[in-house]
C-alpha positions, -999 to 999 in steps of 0.1 A, spaced: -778 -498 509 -760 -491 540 -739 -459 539 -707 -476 547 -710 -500 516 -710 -466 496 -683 -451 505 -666 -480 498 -677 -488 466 -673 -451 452 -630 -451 453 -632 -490 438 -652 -477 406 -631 -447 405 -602 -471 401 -618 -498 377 -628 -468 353 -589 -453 355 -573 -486 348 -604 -494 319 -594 -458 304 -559 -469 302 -559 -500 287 -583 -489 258 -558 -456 253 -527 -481 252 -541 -508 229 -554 -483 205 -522 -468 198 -517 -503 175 -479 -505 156 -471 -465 152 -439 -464 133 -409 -458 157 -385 -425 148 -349 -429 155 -334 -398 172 -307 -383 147 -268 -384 158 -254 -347 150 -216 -355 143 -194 -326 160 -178 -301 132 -141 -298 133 -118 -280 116 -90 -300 94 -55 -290 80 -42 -313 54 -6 -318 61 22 -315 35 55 -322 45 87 -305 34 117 -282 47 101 -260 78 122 -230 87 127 -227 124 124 -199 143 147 -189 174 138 -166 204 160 -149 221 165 -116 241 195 -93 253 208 -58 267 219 -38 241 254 -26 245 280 -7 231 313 -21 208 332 1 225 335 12 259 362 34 273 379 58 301 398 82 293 422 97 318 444 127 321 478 120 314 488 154 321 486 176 354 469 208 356 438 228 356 407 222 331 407 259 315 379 255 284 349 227 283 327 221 251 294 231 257 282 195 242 301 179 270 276 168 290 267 133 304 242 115 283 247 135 248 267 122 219 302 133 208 317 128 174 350 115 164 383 137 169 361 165 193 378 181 219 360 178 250 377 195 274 412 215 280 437 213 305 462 250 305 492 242 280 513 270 293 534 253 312 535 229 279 541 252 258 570 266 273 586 230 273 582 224 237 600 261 228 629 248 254 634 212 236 633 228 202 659 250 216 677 228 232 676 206 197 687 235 178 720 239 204 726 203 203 724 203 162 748 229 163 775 209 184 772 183 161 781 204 130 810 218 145 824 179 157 822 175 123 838 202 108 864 194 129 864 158 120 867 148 157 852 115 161 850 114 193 833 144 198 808 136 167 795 108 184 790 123 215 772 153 197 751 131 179 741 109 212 731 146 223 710 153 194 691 121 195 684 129 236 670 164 229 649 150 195 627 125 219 629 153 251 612 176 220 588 144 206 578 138 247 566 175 251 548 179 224 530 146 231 523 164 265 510 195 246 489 177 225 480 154 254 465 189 269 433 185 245 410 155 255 395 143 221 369 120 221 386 90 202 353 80 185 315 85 179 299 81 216 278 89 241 293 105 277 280 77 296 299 97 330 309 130 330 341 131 357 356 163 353 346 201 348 355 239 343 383 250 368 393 213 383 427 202 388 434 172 370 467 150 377 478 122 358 459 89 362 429 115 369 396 94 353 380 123 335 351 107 315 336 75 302 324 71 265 303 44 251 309 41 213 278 48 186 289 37 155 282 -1 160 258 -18 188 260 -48 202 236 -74 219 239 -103 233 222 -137 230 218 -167 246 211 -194 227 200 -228 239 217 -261 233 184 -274 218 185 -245 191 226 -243 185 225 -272 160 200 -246 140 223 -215 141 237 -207 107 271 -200 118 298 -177 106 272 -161 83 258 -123 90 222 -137 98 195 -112 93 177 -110 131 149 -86 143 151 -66 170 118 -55 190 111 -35 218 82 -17 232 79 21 240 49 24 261 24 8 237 45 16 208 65 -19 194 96 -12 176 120 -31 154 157 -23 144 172 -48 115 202 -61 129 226 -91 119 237 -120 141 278 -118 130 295 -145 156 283 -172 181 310 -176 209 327 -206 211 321 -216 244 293 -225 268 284 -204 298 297 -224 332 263 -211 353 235 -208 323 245 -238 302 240 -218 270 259 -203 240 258 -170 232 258 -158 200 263 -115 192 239 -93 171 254 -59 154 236 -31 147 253 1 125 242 38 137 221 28 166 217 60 171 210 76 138 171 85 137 176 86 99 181 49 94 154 39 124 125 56 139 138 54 172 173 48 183 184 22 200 200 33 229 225 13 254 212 -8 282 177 -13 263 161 -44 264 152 -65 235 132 -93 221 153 -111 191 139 -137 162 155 -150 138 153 -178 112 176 -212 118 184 -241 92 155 -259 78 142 -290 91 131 -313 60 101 -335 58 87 -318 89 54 -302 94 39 -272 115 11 -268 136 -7 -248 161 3 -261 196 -33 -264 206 -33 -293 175 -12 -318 197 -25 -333 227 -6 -339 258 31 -330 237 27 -368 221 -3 -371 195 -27 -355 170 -61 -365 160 -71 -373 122 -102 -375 104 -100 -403 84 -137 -419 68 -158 -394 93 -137 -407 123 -114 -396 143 -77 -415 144 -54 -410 172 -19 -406 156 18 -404 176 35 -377 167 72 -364 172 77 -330 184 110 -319 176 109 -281 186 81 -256 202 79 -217 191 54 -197 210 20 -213 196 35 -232 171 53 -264 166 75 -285 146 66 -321 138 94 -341 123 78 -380 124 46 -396 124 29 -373 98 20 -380 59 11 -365 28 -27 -357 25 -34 -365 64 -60 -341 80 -48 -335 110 -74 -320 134 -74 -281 144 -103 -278 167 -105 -291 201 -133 -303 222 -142 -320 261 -142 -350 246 -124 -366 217 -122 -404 214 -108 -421 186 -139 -433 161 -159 -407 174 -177 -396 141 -172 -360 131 -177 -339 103 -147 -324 86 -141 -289 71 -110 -269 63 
């Protein structure tokens, strides 16, 4: 056989044996039973909804300030002769302490000269009448009366000589010192009061209608101290009755007693800190609430209803932090879906778990 026949007929057998070896492997297989590849259903956590009166919560946040803020000034002239020692800026002063003393020599001598001049004037007036001259008793009297307030204006001076603090406060500015000459009108110091604090806070007109007004509302007062978090119990005690022109909000005013008072709170709570406030508003019946991350794009929630999932409309009436409030479109017993995934389609089956 020639040699080129050969090499020709070597590949064909080589593919008539390939295609005989498949056809006997495919047609002995026969009618094998066919598995169907098992759907997994997606687990997701439920929350079966029960409606009823949801207490809302309002945010807020505020400087804290004093009650009471004051300056005093001198309203006498001459030199500071005796400070207290606790003067100083930035330390608290109690009620009725002198603070400071301007010399009441020159004081002094005026209140020995009214009274004296009183005393002569009484004098005049007993002899007028004694002498039963009417003329001169009125005139005497007129004189008494003059040197009575010329006495009651120097010894307001005298006393006006002693700078008291006129309640509990810190020296928020120190103005004046040892050995300075004061005049009248002089601004000598500026006190913030202790005994009540007060903070400030705006309220929006989406959460007014929840404020529980004219009531002393408890309300919580946090701030952070490096990465301490601290509270103070205050009490929300007026909402003003007006809206701010440039923020478009209310304001409504916490009070806090003895801010200062390390007995009553671990740390005081010291002017011109800044505060986080909470507080609880009016109820909202029928409502429900849920973890934001329940309601998809601010307008629906997914149920599980037979193994499926069922898109539901939903109405949010208010958002706090990572919570919200739903007040329509919800039902007893529904199980609204917690867990979130890619892709969520309504039917999709799923497998349920609280």
């Amino acid at each position: 056989m020639p040699k080129l026949v050969k090499n020709l007929l070597v590949p064909i057998a080589v593919v008539a044996l390939a295609a005989l070896i498949a056809y006997v492997m495919l047609n002995s297989r026969g009618d094998l039973p066919r598995r169907d590849r098992a759907v997994v259903a997606p687990h997701v956590d439920t929350l079966t909804v029960e409606p009823g009166p949801v207490s809302v919560q309002i945010h807020s946040r505020g400087i804290v300030t004093p009650q009471y803020t004051i300056e005093l000034v001198s309203e006498v002239n001459g030199r500071v002769v005796w400070v207290d020692p606790g003067f100083l800026q930035g330390e608290e002063v109690s009620e009725g302490q002198v603070l400071l003393r301007v010399d009441p020599i020159d004081y002094e001598v005026a209140v020995s000269e009214a009274r004296s001049a009183v005393a002569t004037a009484e004098l005049s007036l007993r002899e007028a009448t004694v002498l039963v001259q009417k003329a001169s008793m009125a005139e005497a009297e007129a004189r008494v009366a003059a040197a009575k307030e010329r006495l009651r204006q120097a010894q307001v001076d005298l006393e006006n000589t002693e700078i008291r603090a006129p309640f509990n406060a810190v020296v928020d500015i120190k103005r004046a010192d040892l050995g300075q000459y004061v005049t009248m009108g002089t601004a000598l110091m500026k006190l913030l009061s202790t005994d009540i604090a007060e903070v400030r806070l705006p309220i929006l007109t989406s959460d007014i209608a929840f404020v529980r007004a004219g009531q002393n509302q408890a309300i919580t007062l946090t701030a952070s101290f490096g990465k301490q978090d601290l509270s103070w119990e205050a009490s929300l005690t007026r909402v003003e009755r007006r809206v701010d022109e440039e923020t478009r909000v209310f304001y409504g005013v916490a009070q806090i007693e003895n801010p200062y008072d390390v007995q009553l709170h671990d740390q005081i709570l010291a002017h011109g800190l800044f505060v986080e406030a909470v507080f609880p508003g009016t109820a909202v019946e029928d409502a429900v609430r849920l973890p934001r991350s329940a309601v998809h794009n601010s307008a629906h929630v997914y149920l599980v209803e037979n193994d499926q999932l069922v898109r539901r409309s939903v109405t949010v009436l208010r958002r706090e932090g990572d919570a919200v409030v739903i007040s329509d479109g919800l039902a007893y017993g529904d199980q609204v879906v917690l867990s979130r995934f890619d892709l969520m389609v309504e039917g999709m089956v799923v497998e349920a778990g609280e």
